[in-house]
Backbone bond lengths (Angstrom), bond angles and torsions (degrees), N, CA, C in turn:
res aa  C-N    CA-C-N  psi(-1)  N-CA   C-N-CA  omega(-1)  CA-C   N-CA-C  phi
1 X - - - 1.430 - - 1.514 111.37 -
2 X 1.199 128.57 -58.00 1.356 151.22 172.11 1.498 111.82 -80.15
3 X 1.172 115.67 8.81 1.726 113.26 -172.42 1.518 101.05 -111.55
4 X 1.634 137.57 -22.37 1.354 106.69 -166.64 2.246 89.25 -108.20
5 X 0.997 76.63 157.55 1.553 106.70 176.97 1.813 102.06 -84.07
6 X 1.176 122.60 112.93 1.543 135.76 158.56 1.700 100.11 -52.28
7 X 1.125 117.84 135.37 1.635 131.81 179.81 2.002 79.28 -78.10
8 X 1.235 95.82 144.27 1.171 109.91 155.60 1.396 120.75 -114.78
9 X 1.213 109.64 149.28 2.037 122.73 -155.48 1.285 84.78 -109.91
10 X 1.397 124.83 118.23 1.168 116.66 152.89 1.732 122.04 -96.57
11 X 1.288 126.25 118.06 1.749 114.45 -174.48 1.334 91.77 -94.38
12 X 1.565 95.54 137.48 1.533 92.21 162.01 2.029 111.30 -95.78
13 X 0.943 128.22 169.13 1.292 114.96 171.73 1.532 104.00 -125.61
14 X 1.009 109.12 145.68 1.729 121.83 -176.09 1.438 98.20 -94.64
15 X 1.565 113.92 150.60 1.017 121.65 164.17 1.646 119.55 -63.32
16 X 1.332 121.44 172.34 1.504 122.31 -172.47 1.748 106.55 -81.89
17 X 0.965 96.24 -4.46 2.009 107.64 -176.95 1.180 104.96 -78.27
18 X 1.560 108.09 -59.13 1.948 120.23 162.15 0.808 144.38 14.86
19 X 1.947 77.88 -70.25 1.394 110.60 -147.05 2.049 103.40 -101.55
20 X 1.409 98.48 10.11 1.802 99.42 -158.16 1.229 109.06 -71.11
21 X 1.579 113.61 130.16 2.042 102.65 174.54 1.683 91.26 -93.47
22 X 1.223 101.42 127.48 2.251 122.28 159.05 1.629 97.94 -82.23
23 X 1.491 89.94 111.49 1.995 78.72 172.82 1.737 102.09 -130.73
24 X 0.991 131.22 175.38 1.264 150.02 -147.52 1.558 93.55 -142.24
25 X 1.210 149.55 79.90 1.330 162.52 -177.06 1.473 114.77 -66.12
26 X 1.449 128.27 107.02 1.290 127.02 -167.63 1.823 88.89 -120.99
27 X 1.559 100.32 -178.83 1.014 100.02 -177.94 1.860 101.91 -116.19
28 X 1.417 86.93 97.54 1.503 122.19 177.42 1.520 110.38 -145.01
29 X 1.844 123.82 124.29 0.823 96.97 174.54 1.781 127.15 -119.81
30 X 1.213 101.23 37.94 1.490 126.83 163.50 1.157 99.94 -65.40
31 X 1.549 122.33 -50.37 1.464 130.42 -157.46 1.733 111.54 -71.85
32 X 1.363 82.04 -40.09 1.631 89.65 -178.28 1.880 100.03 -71.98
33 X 1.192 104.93 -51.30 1.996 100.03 -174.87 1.860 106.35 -45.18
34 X 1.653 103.67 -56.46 1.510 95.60 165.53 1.430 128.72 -48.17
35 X 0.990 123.87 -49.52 1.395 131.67 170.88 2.062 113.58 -51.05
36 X 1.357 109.16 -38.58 1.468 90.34 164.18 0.880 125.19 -129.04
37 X 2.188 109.67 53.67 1.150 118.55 153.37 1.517 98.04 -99.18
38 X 1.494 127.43 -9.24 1.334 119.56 -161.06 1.858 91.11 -89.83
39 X 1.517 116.45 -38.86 1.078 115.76 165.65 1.322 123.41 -41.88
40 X 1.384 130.93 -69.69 1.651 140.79 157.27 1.476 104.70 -23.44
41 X 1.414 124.72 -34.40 1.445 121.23 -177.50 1.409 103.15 -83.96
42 X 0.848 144.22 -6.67 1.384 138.36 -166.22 1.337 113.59 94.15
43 X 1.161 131.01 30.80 1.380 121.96 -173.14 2.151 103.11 -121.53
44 X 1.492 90.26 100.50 2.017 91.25 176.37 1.536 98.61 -49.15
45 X 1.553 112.18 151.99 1.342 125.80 168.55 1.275 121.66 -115.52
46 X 1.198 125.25 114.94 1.846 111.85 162.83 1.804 97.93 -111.16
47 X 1.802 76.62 126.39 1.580 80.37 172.46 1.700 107.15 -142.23
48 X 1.109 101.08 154.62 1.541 124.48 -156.14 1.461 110.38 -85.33
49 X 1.238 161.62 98.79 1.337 149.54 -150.20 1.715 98.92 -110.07
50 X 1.383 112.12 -2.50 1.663 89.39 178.34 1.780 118.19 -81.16
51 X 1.240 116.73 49.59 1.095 110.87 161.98 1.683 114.51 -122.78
52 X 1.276 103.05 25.76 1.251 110.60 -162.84 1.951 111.10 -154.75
53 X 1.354 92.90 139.66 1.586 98.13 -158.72 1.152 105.21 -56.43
54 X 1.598 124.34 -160.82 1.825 113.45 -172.66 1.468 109.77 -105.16
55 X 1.591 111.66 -12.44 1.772 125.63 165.72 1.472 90.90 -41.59
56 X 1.474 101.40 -64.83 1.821 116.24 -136.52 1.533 99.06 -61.62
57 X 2.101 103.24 -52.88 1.670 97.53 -175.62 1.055 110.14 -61.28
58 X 2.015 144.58 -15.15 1.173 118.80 -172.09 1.998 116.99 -77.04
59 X 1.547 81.47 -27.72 1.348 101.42 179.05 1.893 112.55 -53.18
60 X 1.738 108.16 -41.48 1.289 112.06 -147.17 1.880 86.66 -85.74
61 X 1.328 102.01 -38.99 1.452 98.42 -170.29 1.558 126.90 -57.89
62 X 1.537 84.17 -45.77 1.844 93.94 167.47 1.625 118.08 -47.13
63 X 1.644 108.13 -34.11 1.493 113.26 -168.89 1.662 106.96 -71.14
64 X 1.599 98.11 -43.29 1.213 101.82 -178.63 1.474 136.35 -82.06
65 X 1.492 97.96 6.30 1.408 122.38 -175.86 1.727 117.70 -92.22
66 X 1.488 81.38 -39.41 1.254 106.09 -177.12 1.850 107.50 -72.86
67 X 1.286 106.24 -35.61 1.535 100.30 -171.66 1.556 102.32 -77.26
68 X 1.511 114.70 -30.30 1.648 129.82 -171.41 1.646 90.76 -50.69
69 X 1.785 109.58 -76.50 1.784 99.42 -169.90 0.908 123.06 -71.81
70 X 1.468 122.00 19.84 1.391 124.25 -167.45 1.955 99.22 -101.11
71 X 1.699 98.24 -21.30 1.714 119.78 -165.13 1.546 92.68 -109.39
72 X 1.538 119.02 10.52 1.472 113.69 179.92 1.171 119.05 53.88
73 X 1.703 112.39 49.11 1.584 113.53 -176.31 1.667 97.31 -128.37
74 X 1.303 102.94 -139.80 1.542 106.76 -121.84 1.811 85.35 -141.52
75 X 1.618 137.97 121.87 1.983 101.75 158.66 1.722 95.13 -111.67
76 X 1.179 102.94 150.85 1.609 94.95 -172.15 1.392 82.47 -128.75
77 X 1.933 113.23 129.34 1.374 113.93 159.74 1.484 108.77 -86.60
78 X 1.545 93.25 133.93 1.716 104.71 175.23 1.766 128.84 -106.04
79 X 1.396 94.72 -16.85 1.578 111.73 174.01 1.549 95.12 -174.79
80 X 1.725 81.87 166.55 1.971 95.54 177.69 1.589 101.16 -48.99
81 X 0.912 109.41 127.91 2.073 114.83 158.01 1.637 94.90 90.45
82 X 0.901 136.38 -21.03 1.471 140.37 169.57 1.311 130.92 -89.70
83 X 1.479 113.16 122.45 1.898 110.78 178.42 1.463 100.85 -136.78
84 X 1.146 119.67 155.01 0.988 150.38 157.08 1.981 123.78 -85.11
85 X 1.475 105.78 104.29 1.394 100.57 -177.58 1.605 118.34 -125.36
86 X 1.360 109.40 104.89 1.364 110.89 -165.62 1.644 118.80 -116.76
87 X 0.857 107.58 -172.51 1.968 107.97 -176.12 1.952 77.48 -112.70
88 X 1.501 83.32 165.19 1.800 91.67 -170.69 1.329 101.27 -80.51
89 X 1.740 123.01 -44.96 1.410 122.71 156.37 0.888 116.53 -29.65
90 X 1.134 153.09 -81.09 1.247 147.18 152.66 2.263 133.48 5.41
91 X 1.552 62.94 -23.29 1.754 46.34 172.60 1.628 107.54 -134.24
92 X 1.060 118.98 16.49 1.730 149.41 162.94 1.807 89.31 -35.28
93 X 1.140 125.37 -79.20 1.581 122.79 -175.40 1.618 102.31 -50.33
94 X 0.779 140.07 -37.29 1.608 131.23 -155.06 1.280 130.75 73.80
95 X 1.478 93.08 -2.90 1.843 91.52 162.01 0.877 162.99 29.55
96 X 2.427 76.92 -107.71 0.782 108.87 -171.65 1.782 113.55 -72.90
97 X 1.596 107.41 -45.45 1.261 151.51 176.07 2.350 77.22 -32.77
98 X 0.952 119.53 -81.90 1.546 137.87 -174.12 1.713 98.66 -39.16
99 X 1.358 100.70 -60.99 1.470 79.23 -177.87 1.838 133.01 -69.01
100 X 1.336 124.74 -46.21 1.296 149.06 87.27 2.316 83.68 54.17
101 X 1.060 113.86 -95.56 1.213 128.70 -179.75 1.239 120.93 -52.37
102 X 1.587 107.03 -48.41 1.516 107.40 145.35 1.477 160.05 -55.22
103 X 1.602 94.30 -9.25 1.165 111.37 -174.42 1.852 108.79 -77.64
104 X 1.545 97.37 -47.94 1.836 115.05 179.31 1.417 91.40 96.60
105 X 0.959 136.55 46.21 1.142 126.50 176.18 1.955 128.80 -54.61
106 X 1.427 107.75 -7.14 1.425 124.57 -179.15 0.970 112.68 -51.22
């Protein structure tokens, strides 16, 4: 009873920077459903909409906007054609906020 040892699990947790999907946004919308299942997983997204006409990004943003407050997050525009869509947890470390600054995005 008292003789075997429980394995202990160690998780490591990654920071929210880590964890970021870079996507290239076409107008596919498989791509987009994958994209905010990776979100739902914990994974922040910056994704780029200039590959896609201005119908499609209004279309894609709403989707992805919609799943963001729906996951109690956050969309942060960072440049023309670029957003940032994160869970608010997510940005608790500052990171993301760190990397973000690093990028130069201007």
């Amino acid at each position: 009873m008292f003789g075997h040892k429980k394995a202990v699990e160690e998780t490591v947790v990654k920071k929210a920077s880590d964890r970021i999907v870079f996507a290239e946004m076409e107008d596919d919308d498989e791509l987009a459903k994958d994209l905010v299942l990776k979100l739902k997983d914990n994974q922040p997204l910056i994704i780029n909409f200039s590959n896609v006409n201005e119908m499609a990004t209004n279309k894609f943003i709403a989707f992805f906007s919609g799943a963001t407050v729906a996951l109690d997050g956050k969309i942060v525009f960072l440049k023309t054609n670029v957003y940032l869509f994160i869970k608010r947890e997510d940005l608790l470390d500052g990171s993301v906020k760190e990397l973000i600054s690093s990028l130069n995005l201007k």
